[in-house]
PDB file of the backbone (N, CA, C, O) and the ligand in Angstrom, with CONECT records:
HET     ZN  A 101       1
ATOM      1  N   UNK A   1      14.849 -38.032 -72.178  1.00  0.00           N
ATOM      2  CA  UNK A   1      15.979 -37.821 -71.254  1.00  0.00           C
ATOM      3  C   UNK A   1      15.998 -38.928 -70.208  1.00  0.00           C
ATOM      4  O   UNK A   1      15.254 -38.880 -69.228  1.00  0.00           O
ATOM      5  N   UNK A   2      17.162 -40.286 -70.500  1.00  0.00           N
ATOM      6  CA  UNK A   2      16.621 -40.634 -69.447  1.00  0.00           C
ATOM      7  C   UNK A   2      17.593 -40.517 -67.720  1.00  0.00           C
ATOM      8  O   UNK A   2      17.680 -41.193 -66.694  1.00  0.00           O
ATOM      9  N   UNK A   3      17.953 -39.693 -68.068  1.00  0.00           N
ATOM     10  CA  UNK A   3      18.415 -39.372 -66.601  1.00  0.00           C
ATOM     11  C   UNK A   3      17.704 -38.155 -66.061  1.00  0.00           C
ATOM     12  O   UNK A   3      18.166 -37.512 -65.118  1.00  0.00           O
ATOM     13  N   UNK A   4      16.433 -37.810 -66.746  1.00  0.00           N
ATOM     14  CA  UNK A   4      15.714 -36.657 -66.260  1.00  0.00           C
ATOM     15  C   UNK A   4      15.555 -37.189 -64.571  1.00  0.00           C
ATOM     16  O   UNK A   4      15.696 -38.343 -64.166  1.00  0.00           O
ATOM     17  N   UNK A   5      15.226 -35.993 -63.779  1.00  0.00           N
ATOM     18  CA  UNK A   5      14.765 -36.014 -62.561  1.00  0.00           C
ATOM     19  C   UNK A   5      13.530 -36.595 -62.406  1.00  0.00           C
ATOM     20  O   UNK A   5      12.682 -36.205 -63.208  1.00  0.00           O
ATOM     21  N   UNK A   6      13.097 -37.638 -61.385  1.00  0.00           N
ATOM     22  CA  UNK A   6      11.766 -37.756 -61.835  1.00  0.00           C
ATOM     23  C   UNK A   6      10.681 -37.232 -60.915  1.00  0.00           C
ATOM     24  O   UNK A   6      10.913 -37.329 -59.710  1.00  0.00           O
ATOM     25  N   UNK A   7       9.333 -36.596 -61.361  1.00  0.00           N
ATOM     26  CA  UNK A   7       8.610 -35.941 -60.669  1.00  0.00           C
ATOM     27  C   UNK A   7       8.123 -36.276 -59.148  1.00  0.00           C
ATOM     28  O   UNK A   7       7.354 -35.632 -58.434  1.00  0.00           O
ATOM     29  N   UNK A   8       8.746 -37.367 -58.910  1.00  0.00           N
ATOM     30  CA  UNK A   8       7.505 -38.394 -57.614  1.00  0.00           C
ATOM     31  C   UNK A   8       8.441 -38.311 -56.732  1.00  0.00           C
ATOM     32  O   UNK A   8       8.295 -38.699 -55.573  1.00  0.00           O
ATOM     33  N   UNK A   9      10.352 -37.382 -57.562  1.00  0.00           N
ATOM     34  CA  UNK A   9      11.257 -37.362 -55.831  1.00  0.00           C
ATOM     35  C   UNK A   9      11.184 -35.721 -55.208  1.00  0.00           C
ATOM     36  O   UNK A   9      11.768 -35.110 -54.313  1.00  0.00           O
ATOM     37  N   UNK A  10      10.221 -35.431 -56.127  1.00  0.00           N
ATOM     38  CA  UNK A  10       9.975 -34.033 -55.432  1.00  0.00           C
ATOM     39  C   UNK A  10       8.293 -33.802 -55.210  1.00  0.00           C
ATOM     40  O   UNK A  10       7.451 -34.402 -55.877  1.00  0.00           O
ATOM     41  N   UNK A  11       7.977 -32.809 -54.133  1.00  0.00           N
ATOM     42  CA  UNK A  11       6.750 -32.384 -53.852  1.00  0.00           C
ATOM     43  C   UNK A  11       6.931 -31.112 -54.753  1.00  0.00           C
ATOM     44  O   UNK A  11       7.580 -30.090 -54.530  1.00  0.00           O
ATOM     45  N   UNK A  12       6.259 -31.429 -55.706  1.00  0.00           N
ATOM     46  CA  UNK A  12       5.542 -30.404 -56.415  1.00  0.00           C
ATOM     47  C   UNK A  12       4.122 -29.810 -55.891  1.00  0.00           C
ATOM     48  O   UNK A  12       3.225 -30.358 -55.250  1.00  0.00           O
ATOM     49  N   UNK A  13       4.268 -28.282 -56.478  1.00  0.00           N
ATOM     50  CA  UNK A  13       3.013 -27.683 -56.010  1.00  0.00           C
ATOM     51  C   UNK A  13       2.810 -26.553 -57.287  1.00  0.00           C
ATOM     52  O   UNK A  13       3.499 -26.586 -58.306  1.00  0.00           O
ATOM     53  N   UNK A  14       1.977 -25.778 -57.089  1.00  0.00           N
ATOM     54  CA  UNK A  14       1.550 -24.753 -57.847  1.00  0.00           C
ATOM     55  C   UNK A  14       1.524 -23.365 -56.829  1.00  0.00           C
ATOM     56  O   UNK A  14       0.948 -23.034 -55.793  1.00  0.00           O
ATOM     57  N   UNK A  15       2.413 -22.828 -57.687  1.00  0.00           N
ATOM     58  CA  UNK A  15       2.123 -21.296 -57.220  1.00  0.00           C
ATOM     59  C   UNK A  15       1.235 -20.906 -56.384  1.00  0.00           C
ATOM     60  O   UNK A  15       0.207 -21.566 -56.540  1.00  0.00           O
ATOM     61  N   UNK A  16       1.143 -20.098 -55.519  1.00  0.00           N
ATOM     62  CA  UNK A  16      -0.535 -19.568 -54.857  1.00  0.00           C
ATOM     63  C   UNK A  16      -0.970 -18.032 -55.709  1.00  0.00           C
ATOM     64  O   UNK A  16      -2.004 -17.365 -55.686  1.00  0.00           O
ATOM     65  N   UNK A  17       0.362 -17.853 -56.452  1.00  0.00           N
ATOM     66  CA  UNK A  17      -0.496 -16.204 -56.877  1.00  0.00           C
ATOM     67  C   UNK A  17       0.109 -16.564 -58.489  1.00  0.00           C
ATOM     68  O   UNK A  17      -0.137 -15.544 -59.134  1.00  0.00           O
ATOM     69  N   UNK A  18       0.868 -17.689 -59.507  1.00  0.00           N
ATOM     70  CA  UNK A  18       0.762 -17.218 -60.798  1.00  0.00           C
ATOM     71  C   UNK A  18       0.272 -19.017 -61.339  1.00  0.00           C
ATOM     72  O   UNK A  18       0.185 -19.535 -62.452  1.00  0.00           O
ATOM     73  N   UNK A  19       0.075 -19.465 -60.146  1.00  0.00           N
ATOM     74  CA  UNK A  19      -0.562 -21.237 -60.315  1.00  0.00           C
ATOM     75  C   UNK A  19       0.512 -21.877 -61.628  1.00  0.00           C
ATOM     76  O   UNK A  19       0.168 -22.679 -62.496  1.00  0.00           O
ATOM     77  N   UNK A  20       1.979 -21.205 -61.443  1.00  0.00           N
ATOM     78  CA  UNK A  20       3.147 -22.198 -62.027  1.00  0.00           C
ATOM     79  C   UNK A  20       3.584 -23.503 -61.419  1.00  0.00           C
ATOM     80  O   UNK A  20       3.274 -23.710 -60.246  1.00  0.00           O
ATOM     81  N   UNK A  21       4.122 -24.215 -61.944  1.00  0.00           N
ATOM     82  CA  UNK A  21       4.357 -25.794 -61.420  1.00  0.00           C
ATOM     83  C   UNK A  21       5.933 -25.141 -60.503  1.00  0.00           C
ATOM     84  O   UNK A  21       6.787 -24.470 -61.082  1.00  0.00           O
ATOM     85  N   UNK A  22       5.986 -25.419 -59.451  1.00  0.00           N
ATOM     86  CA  UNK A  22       7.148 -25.386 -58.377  1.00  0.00           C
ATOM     87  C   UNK A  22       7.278 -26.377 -57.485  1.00  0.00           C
ATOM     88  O   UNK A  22       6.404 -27.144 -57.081  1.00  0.00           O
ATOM     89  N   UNK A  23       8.672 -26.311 -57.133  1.00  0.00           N
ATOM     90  CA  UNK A  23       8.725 -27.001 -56.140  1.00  0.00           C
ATOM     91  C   UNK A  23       9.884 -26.404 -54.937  1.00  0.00           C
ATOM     92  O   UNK A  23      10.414 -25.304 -55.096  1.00  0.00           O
ATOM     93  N   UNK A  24      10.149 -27.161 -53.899  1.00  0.00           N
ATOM     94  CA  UNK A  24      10.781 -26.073 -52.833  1.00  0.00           C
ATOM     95  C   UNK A  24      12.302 -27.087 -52.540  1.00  0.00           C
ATOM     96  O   UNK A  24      12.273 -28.255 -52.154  1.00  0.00           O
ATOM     97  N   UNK A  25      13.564 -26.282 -52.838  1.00  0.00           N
ATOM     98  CA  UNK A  25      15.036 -27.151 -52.482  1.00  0.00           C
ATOM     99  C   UNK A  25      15.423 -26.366 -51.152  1.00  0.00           C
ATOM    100  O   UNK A  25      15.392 -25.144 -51.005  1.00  0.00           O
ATOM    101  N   UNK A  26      15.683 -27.039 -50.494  1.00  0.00           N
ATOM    102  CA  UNK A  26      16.140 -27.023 -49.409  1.00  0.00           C
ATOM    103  C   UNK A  26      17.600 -26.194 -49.164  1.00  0.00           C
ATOM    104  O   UNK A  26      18.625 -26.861 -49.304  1.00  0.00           O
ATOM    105  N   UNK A  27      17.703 -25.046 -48.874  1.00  0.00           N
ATOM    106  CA  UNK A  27      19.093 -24.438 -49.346  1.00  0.00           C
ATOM    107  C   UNK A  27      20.151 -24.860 -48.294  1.00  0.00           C
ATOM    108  O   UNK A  27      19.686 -25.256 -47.225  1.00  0.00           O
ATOM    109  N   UNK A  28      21.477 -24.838 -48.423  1.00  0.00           N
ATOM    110  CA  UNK A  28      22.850 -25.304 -47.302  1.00  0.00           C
ATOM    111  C   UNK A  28      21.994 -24.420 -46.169  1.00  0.00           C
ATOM    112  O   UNK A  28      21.938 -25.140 -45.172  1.00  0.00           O
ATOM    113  N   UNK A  29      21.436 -23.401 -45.960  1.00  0.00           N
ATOM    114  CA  UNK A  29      21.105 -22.709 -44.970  1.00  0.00           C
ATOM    115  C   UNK A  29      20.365 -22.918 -44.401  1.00  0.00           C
ATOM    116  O   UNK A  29      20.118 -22.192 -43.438  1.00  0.00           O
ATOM    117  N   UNK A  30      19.297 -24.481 -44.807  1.00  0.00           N
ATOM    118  CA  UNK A  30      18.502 -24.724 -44.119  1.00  0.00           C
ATOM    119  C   UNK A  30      16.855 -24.168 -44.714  1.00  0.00           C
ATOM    120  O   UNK A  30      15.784 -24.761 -44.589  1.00  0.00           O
ATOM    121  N   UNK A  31      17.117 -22.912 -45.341  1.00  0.00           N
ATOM    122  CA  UNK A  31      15.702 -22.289 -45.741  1.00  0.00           C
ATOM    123  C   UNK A  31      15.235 -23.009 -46.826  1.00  0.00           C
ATOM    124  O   UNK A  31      16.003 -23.684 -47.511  1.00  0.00           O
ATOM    125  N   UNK A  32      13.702 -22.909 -47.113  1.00  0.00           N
ATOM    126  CA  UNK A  32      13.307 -23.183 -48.518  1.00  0.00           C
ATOM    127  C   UNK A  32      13.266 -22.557 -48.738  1.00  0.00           C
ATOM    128  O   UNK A  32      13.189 -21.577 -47.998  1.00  0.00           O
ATOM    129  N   UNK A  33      13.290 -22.510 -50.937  1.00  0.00           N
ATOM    130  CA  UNK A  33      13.485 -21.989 -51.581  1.00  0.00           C
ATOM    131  C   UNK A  33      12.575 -22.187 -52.600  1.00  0.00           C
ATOM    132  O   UNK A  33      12.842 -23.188 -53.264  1.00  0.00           O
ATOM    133  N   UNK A  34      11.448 -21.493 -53.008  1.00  0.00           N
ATOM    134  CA  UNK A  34      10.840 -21.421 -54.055  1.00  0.00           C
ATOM    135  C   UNK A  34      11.131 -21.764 -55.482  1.00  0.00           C
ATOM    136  O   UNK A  34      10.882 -20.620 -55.862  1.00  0.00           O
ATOM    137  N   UNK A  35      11.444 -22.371 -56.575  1.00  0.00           N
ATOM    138  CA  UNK A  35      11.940 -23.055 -57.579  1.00  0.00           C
ATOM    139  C   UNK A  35      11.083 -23.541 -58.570  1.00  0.00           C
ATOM    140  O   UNK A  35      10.222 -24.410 -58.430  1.00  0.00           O
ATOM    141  N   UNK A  36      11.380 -22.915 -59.593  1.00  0.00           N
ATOM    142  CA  UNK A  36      10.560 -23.088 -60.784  1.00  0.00           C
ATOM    143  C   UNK A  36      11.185 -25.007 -60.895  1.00  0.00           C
ATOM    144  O   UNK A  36      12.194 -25.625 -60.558  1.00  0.00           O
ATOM    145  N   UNK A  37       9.581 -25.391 -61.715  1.00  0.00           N
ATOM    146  CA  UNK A  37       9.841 -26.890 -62.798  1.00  0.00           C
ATOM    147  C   UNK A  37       9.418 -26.634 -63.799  1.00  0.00           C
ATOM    148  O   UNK A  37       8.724 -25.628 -63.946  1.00  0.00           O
ATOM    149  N   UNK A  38       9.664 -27.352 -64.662  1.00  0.00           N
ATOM    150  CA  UNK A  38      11.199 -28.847 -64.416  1.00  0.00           C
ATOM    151  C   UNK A  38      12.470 -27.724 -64.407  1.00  0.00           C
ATOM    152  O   UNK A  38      12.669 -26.643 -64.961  1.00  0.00           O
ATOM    153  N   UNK A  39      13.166 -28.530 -63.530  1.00  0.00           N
ATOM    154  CA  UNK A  39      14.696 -28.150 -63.209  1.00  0.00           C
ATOM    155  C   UNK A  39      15.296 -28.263 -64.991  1.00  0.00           C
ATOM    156  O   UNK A  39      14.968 -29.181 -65.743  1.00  0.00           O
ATOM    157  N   UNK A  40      16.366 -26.917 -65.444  1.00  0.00           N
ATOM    158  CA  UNK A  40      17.169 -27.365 -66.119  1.00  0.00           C
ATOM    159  C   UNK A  40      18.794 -28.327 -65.815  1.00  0.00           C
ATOM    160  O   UNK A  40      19.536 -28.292 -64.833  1.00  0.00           O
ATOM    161  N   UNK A  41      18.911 -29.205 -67.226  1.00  0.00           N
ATOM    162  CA  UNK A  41      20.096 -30.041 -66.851  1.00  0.00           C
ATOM    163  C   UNK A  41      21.029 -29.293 -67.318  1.00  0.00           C
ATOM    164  O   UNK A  41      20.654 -28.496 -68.178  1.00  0.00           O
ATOM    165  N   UNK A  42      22.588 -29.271 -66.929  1.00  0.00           N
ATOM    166  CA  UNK A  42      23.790 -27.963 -66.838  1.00  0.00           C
ATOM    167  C   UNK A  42      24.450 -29.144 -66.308  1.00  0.00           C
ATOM    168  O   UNK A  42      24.078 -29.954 -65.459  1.00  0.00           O
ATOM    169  N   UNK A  43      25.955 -29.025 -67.284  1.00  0.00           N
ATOM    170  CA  UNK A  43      27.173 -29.619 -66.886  1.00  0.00           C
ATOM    171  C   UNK A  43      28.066 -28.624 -66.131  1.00  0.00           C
ATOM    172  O   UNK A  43      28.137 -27.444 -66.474  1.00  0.00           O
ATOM    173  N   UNK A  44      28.561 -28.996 -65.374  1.00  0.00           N
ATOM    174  CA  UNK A  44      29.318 -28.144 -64.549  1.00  0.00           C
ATOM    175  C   UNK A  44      30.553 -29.306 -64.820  1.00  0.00           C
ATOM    176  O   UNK A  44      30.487 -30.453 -65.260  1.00  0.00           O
ATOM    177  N   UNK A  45      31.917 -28.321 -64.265  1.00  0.00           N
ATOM    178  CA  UNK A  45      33.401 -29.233 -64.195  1.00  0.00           C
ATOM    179  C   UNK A  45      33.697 -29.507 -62.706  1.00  0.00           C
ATOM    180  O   UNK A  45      33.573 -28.678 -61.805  1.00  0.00           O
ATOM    181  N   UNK A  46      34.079 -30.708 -62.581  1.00  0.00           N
ATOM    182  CA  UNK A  46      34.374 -30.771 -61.195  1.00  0.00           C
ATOM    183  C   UNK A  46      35.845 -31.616 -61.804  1.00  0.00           C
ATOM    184  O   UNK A  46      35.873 -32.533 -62.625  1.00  0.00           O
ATOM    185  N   UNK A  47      37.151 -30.873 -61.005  1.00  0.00           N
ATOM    186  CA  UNK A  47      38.165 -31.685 -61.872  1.00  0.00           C
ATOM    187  C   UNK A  47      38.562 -31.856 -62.250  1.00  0.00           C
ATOM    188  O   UNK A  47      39.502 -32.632 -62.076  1.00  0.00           O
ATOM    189  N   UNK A  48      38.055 -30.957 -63.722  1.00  0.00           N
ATOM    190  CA  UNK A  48      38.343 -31.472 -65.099  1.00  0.00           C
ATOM    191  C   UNK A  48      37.272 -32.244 -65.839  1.00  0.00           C
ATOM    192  O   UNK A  48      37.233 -32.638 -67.005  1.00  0.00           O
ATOM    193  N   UNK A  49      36.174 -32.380 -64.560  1.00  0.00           N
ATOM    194  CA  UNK A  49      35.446 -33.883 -65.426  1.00  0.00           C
ATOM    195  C   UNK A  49      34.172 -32.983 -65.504  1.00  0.00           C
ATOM    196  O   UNK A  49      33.996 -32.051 -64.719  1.00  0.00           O
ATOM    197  N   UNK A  50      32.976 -33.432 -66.850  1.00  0.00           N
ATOM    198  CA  UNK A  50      32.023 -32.828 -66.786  1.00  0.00           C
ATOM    199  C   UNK A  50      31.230 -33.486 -66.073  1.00  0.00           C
ATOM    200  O   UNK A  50      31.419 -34.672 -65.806  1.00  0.00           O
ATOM    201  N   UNK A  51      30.032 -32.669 -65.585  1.00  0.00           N
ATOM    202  CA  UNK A  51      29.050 -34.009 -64.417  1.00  0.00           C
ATOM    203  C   UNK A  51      27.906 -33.059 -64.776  1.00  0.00           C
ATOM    204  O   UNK A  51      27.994 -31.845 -64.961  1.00  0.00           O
ATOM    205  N   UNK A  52      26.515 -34.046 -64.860  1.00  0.00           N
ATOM    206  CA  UNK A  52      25.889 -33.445 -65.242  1.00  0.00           C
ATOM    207  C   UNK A  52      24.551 -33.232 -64.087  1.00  0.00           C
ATOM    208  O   UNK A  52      24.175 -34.088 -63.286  1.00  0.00           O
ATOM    209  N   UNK A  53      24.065 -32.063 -64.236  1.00  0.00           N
ATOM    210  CA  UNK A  53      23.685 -31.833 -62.837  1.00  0.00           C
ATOM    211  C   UNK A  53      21.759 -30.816 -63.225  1.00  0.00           C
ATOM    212  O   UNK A  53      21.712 -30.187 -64.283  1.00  0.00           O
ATOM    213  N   UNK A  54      20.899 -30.813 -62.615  1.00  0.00           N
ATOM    214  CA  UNK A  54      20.115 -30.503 -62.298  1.00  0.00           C
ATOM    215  C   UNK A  54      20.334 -28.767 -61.813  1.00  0.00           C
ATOM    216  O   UNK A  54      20.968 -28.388 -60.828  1.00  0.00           O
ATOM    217  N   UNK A  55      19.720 -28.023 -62.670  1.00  0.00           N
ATOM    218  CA  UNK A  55      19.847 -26.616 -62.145  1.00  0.00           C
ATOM    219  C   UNK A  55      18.153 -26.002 -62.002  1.00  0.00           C
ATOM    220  O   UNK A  55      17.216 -25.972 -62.800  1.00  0.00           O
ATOM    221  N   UNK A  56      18.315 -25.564 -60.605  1.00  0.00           N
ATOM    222  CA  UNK A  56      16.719 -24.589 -60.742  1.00  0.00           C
ATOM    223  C   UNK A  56      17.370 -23.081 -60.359  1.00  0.00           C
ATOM    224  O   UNK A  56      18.423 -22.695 -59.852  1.00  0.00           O
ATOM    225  N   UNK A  57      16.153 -22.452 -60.887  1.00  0.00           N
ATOM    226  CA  UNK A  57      15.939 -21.080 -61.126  1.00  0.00           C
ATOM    227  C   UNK A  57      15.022 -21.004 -60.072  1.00  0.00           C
ATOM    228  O   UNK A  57      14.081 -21.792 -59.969  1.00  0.00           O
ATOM    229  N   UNK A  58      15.309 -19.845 -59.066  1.00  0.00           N
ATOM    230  CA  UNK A  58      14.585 -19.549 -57.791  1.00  0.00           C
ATOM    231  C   UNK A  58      13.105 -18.875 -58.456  1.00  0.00           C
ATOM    232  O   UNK A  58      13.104 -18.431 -59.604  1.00  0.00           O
ATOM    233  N   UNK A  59      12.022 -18.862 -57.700  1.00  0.00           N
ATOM    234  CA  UNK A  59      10.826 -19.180 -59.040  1.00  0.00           C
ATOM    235  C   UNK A  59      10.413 -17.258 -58.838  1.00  0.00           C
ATOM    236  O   UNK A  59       9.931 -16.518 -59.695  1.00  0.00           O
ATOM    237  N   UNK A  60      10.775 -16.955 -57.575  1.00  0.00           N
ATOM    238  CA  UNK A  60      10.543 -15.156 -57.665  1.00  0.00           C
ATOM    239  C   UNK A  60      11.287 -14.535 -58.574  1.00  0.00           C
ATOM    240  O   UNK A  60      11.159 -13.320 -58.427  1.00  0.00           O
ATOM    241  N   UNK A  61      12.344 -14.933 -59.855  1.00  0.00           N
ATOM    242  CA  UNK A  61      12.833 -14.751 -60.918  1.00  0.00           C
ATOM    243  C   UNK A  61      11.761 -14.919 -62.259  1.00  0.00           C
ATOM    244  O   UNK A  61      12.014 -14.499 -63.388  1.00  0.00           O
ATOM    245  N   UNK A  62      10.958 -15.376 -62.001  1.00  0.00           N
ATOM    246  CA  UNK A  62       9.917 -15.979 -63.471  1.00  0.00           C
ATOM    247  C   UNK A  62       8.207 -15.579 -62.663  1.00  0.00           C
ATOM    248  O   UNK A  62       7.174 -15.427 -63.316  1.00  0.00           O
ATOM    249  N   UNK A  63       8.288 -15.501 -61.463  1.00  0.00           N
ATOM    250  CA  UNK A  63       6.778 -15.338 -61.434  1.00  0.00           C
ATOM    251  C   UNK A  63       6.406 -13.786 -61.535  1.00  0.00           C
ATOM    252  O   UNK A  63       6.899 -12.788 -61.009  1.00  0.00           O
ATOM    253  N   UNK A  64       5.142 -14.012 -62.583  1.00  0.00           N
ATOM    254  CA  UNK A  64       4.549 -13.171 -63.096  1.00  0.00           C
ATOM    255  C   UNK A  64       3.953 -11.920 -61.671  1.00  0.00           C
ATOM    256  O   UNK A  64       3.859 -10.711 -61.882  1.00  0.00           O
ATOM    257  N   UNK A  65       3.657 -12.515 -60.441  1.00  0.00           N
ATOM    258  CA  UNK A  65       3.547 -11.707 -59.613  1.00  0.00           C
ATOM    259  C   UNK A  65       4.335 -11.618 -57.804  1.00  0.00           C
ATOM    260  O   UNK A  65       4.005 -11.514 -56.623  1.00  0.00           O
ATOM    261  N   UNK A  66       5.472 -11.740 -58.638  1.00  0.00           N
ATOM    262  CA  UNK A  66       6.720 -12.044 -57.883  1.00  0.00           C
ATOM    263  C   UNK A  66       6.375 -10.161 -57.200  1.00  0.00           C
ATOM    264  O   UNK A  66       6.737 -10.045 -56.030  1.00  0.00           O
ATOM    265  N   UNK A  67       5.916  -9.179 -57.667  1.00  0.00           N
ATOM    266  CA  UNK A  67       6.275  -7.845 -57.138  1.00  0.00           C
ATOM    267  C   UNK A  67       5.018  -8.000 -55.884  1.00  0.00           C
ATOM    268  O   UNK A  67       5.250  -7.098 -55.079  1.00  0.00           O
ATOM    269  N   UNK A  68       4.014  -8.655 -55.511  1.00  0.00           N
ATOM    270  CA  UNK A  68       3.054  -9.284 -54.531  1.00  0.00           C
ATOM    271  C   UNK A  68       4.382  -9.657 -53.526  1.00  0.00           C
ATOM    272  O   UNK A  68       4.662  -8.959 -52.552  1.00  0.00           O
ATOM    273  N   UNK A  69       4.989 -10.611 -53.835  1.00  0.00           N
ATOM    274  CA  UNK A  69       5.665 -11.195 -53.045  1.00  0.00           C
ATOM    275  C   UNK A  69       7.041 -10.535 -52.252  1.00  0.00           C
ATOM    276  O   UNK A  69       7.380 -10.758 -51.090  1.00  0.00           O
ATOM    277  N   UNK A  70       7.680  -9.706 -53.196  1.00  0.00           N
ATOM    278  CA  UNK A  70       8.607  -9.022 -52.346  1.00  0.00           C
ATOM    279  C   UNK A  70       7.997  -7.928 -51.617  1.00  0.00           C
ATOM    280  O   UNK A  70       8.768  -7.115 -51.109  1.00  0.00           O
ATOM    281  N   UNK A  71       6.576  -7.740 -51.457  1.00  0.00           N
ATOM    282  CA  UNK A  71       6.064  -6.637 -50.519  1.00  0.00           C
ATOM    283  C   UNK A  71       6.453  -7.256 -49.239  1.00  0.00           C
ATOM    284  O   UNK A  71       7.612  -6.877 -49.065  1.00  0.00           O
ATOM    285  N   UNK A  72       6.188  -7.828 -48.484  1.00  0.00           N
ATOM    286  CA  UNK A  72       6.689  -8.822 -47.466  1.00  0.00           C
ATOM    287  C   UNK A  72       7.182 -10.199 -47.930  1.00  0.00           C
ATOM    288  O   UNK A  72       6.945 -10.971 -48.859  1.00  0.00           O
ATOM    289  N   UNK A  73       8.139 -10.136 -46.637  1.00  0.00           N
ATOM    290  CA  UNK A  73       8.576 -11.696 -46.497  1.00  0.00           C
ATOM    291  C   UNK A  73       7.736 -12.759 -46.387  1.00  0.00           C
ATOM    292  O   UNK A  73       7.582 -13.803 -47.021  1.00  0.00           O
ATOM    293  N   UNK A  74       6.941 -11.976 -44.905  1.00  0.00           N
ATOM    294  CA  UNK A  74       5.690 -13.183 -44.039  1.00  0.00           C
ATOM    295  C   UNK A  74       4.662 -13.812 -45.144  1.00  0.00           C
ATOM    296  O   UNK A  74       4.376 -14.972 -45.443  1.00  0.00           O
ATOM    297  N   UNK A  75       4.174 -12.357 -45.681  1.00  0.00           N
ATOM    298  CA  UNK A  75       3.135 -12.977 -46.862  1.00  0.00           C
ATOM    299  C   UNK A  75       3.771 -13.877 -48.198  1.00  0.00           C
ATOM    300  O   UNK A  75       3.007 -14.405 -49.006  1.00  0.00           O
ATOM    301  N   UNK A  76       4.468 -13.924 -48.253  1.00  0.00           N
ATOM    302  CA  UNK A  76       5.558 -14.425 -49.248  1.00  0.00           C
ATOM    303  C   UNK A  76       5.750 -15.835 -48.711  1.00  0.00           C
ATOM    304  O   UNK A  76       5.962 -16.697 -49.563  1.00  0.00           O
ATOM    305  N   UNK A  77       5.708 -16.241 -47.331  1.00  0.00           N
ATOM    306  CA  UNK A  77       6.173 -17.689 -47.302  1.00  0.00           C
ATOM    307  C   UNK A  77       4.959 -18.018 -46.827  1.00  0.00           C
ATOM    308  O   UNK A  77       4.784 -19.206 -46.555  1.00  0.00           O
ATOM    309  N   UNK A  78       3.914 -17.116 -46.629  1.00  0.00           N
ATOM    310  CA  UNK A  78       2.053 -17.887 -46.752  1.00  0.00           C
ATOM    311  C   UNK A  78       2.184 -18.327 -48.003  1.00  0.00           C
ATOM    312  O   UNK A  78       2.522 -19.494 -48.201  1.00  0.00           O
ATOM    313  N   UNK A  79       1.940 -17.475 -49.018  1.00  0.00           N
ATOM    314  CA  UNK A  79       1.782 -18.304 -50.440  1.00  0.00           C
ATOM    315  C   UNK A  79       2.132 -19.377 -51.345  1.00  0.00           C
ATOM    316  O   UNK A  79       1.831 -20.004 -52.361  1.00  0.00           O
ATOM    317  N   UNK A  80       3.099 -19.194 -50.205  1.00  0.00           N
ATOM    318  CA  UNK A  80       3.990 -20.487 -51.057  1.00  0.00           C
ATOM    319  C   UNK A  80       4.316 -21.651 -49.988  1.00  0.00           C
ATOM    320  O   UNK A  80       4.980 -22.616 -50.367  1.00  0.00           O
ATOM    321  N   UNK A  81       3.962 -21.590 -48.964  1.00  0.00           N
ATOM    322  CA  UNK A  81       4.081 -22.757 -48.654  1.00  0.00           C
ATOM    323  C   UNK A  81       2.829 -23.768 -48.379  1.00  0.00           C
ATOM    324  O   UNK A  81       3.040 -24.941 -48.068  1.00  0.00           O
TER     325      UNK A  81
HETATM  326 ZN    ZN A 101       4.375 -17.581 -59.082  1.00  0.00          ZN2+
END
């Protein structure tokens, strides 16, 4: 792929409770956001035109002990950040 994303423009990390590869996007709101890697690629239309774009999956969707994490918030942004 060579328009893949490449690993060295993001800080990658590992999980603190399922040690998955993540990394954190910055949401319009200002918060981080927990995010599974590698990002999938997804054309979206802008237009009419296809553009091809980088999609992540928020990573408390796939982690194995994501139910740890929605016990609290506080402990939830220890682990992961
Ligand atoms: Zn996890």
């Amino acid at each position: 792929m060579p328009t893949a994303t490449k690993d060295s423009t993001f800080n990658l990390k590992l999980c603190g409770a399922c040690a998955a590869k993540i990394t954190f996007i910055f949401m319009e709101s200002g918060k981080r956001m927990p995010v599974d890697w590698p990002p999938q690629k997804k054309i979206i239309l802008v237009n009419g035109r296809g553009v091809l774009v980088d999609s992540f999956r928020p990573h408390w969707v796939s982690c194995t002990e994501s139910n740890r994490f929605r016990a609290t918030r506080n402990r939830q942004l220890k682990l992961w950040s």
